[in-house]
Phi, psi and omega in degrees: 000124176289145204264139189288155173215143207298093200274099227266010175299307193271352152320100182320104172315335157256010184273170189297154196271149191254158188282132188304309166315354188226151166242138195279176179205119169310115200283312170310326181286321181299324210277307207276345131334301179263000165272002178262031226335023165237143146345115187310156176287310164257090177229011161293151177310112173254014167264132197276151167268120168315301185250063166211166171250133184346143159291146174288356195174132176298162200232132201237124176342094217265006185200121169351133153301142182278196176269195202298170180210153209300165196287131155323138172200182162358290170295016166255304171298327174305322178326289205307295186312320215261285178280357194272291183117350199244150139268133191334112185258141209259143154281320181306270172018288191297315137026264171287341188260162195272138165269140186282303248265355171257339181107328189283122172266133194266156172264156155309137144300157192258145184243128223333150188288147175296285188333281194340287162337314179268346166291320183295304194282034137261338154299291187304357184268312154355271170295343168287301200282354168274330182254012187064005188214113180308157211288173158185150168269156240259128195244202209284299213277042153273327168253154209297340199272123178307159171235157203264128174290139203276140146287112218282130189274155182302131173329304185334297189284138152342092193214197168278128167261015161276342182270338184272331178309296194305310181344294182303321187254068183254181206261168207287166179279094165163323198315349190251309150346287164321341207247308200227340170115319185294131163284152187290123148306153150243137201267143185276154189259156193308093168010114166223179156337301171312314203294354190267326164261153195265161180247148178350316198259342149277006172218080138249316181238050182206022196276135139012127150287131178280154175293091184330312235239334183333298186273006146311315182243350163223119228301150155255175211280349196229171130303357194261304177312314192279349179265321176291284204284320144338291222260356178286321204316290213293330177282359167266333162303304199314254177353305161315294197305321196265007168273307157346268186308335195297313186301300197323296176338299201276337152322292196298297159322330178280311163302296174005123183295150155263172179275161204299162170255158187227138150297137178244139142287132175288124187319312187308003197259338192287005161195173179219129174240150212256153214284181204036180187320122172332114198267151179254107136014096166273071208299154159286172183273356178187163213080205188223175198181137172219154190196144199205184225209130167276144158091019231207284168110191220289154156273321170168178197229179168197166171089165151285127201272056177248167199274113178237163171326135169257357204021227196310345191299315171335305202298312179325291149353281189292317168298359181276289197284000144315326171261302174293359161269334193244045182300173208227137126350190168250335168223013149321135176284290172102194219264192215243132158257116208248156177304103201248158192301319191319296218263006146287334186280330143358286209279347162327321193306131165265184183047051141201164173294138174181145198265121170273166179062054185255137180254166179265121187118350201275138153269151149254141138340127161316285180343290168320306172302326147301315163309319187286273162318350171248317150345248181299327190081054161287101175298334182262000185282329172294301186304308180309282192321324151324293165325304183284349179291312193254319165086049187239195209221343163228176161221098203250298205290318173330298175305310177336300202267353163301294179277023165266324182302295183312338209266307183308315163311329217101343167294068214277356140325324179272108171234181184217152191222003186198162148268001199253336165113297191319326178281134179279012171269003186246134201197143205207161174234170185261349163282347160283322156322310173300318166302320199282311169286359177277333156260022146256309205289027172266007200260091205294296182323298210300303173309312190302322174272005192252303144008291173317142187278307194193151164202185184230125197264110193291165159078359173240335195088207354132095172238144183257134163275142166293350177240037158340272196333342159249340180291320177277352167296000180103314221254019162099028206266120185242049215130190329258295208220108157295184162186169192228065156209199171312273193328310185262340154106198162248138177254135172218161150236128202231163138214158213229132184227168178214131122359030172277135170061037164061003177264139185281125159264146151303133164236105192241149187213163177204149177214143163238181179046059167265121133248154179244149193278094156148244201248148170208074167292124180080005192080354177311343183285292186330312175283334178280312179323300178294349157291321165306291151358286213279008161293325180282354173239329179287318169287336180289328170274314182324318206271315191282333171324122160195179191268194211165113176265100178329276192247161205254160213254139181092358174253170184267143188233000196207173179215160180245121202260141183283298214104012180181057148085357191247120189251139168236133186257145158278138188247163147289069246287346203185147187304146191239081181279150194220155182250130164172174182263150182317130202079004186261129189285148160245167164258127161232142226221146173244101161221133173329199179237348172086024170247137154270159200286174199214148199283157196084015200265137176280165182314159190089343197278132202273114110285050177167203182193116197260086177315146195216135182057206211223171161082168182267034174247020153343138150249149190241191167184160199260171176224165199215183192260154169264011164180163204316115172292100235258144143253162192314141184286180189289316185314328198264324195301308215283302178251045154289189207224287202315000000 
């Protein structure tokens, strides 16, 4: 073991001489050593280690020391022990303890004079209250490079076994303090290899200070650093983004259009039935028949609705679409129709309606032509008019736009094969009859010839209705069309009007299929039966017919809807009167003005119209908001969904 040699610096100049073998260490030169966060220069280790051979070069400090840090005690061989796994082997140790295996005893230091004593420990009292931690020098784990725990050498290897001894047996912590007043050096130990990776538990309270923003700018080095650098992002991000989206949102919702407002009917609105006893019909015992109110809608129907002959009724028909290529006035003549050979020969024909003593070349009137065809029933005059309509040589295309015509009503029921009725292939129901006469007879020209009794034809004379017997009957009967024959038996379509409440309702009807039990040429029986029938409905309703107040003017009858839950109700701007029989359901219909409504509209503003029955003899009456059409609040704007 190398012998210690004597640093005559740190030796007190007046104290007693110290023994060469032991080294003495100046306690002010250690303190000002350690308040300076470095080791006195010569305070390097001067124990040689027996069994390693010397390192060729000291190995150099790549970093500042930190500051002091509390005086060895107790708690420094526990570190050392801690980091090691081992306790802690002291260089003083070796020093001090006598080696057995030579025999050679190191001499005691000599020990310090009490003044001397008492100066160091008023220095160390010093230093403690200046730095707040009692002094102690600066050990291993002060510098940023980790050191690797010195190991006690292995039986195996060449060494001091005073020094593997001491290794096992070290000395209480402190013994050297009590002894010399000084805190204890630990001479460091020789660098090696291990020291270069540090282990977990020397760089836990020895970490850097980090850069807060340091993983803003520099990638990190682990998965772990990188999951950590994650998880900052996201809570500073996280918070942005969704305040972010919350504003778009609440943008978008404001801006956003809102939906159109629709007008509603109130469920309770949707139909009306007029007070009193349920009224009964007086149906024929066979066949079929429908009767309706115009504006009003059908009073009722009987029979099976299946498709039968219509014979002349057909012709309503041909005057419909005749009018609707040609209109006509109410006392218009209309354009001139001349007379083709075809439709003198015509008229020569027995066993049908036909107008005789037609010259080829003779003109008419529409007007006259129409008189001629609904009157009397003239079949070739129905056939001329075809013609002269499509401007053709028959009448195929003409039949065409007949059942084009039907199909555009709605008559799904219907076909037509002639224009004239007489082919037993034209075939109809009365409730589809029934549309059709309500729409010609919108016609004014149309009404004014069916209406007649008779009228006078220049170049023909004198022509009769076939239908007198009712025309004539007293009950207001103005129409429209009889028919005739085997097949079909006799058929009519009437209209009829009564006076309520000083306005003339319309009453319109139709029956097929009437036969009479027994001999019936041509349907002539057949034709008195079904007049007779329809007289009998036409008076019975004349009498039951009376009026009725849907709605009353201020009442609601509807609502105007935001599209987000916000309702406005509409009244009725006037009393809503109706024509029907007791018992009879009406249908009532809500429709717009065909603009849309706008939000802000003040109370009063007519939007709309509350219809009773059907068709354009419908009665109507306008409808208005009964308060400010509102727009929807912000709240409703933020949580609508639609």
């Amino acid at each position: 073991m190398a012998d210690r040699t004597p640093d005559t610096g740190v030796l007190d100049q007046g104290g007693p001489s110290a023994d060469p073998s032991s080294a003495q260490r100046d306690p002010s030169q250690e303190l000002t050593a350690k308040d300076n966060g470095r080791p006195s220069g010569e305070q390097t280790s001067g124990v040689e280690e027996a069994s390693e051979p010397e390192p060729a070069s000291e190995p150099e400090l790549t970093s500042e020391p930190g500051p002091a840090e509390e005086t060895d005690g107790p708690g420094e061989p526990e570190r050392a022990k801690n980091a090691t796994g081992t306790p802690a082997h002291r260089a003083d140790d070796d020093d001090d303890t006598p080696d057995e295996n030579t025999g050679a005893a190191e001499q005691p230091a000599s020990e310090p004079e009490p003044s001397e004593q008492a100066d160091r420990t008023g220095e160390s009292e010093r230093a403690k209250s200046t730095t707040g931690t009692p002094a102690r020098q600066p050990d291993d784990s002060d510098d940023e490079s980790p050191v690797e725990s010195t190991e006690a050498p292995s039986d195996d290897e060449p060494g001091d076994p005073g020094r593997a001894e001491a290794a096992q047996k070290p000395e209480k912590a402190g013994d050297l303090e009590e002894v010399t007043g000084v805190a204890r050096v630990e001479a460091p130990a020789p660098p090696s290899a291990e020291q270069d990776a540090p282990s977990p538990q020397d760089t836990q309270g020895t970490q850097p200070a980090v850069d807060p923003l340091a993983h803003l700018t520099d990638p990190p080095s682990s998965p772990s650093l990188l999951a950590r650098a994650l998880r900052r992002g996201l809570k500073i991000w996280a918070p942005l983004v969704a305040l972010l989206v919350l504003v778009v949102l609440v943008v978008v919702q404001l801006v956003r259009p809102l939906p159109r407002p629709v007008l509603a009917l109130d469920a309770g609105m949707s139909s009306f039935t007029v007070d009193g006893t349920a009224f009964a019909v007086p149906w024929p015992a066979r066949g079929q028949a429908a009767v309706m109110v115009e504006g009003s809608g059908t009073i009722g129907t009987f029979g099976e609705q299946k498709p039968v002959p219509t014979a002349s009724v057909a012709k309503v028909m041909t005057a419909y679409v005749i009018l609707r290529e040609h209109p006509l006035k109410r006392d218009e003549p209309g354009p001139r129709v001349t007379v083709d050979a075809r439709a003198v020969e015509e008229g020569k024909a027995k066993d049908e309606s036909r107008i005789e003593g037609l010259r080829v070349g003779q003109t008419f009137s529409l007007r006259d032509m129409l008189r001629m065809l609904m009157i009397p029933s003239g079949n070739n005059v129905a056939r001329l008019l075809a013609r002269w309509d499509t401007g053709t040589r028959d009448e195929t295309a003409f039949v065409r736009k007949m059942n084009e015509a039907a199909r555009s009503l709605g008559m799904k029921n219907t076909t037509y094969t002639d224009p004239s009725g007489l082919d037993e292939g034209t075939v109809s129901t009365a409730v589809d009859q029934l549309v059709l006469a309500e729409a010609v007879m919108r016609s004014d020209a149309f009404r004014a010839v069916v209406a007649m009794a008779g009228a006078d034809i220049p170049g023909v004379g004198r022509i009769y209705n076939n239908n007198d017997r009712l025309l004539l009957a007293g009950l207001s009967v103005m129409g429209i069309k009889t028919g005739s024959n085997t097949s079909a038996g006799g058929t009519l379509s009437w209209a009829a009007y009564k006076s309520v409440d000083g306005v003339d309702r319309l009453i319109l009807g139709t029956m097929l299929d009437q036969h009479v039990t027994g001999a019936d040429p041509n349907g002539a029986n057949s034709l008195v039966l079904v007049q007779d029938n329809s007289k009998k409905v036409i008076a019975a309703v004349r009498e039951a017919l009376t009026s009725a107040t849907v709605v009353h003017k201020g009442q609601v009858v509807g609502h105007v809807d935001d599209g987000l839950g916000g309702r406005t109700p509409v009244v009725a701007t006037r009393d809503l009167e109706v024509a029907g029989v007791p018992g009879q359901k009406l249908t009532l219909t809500l429709r717009g003005q065909g603009k849309s409504l706008v939000h802000g509209a003040p109370a009063g503003t007519v939007v709309g119209e509350l219809a009773v029955g059907g068709g354009t003899g419908a009665q109507r009456v306008p409808v208005a908001l009964r308060s400010e059409l509102r727009e929807p609040s912000v709240g409703t704007k933020l949580t609508r969904t639609g």
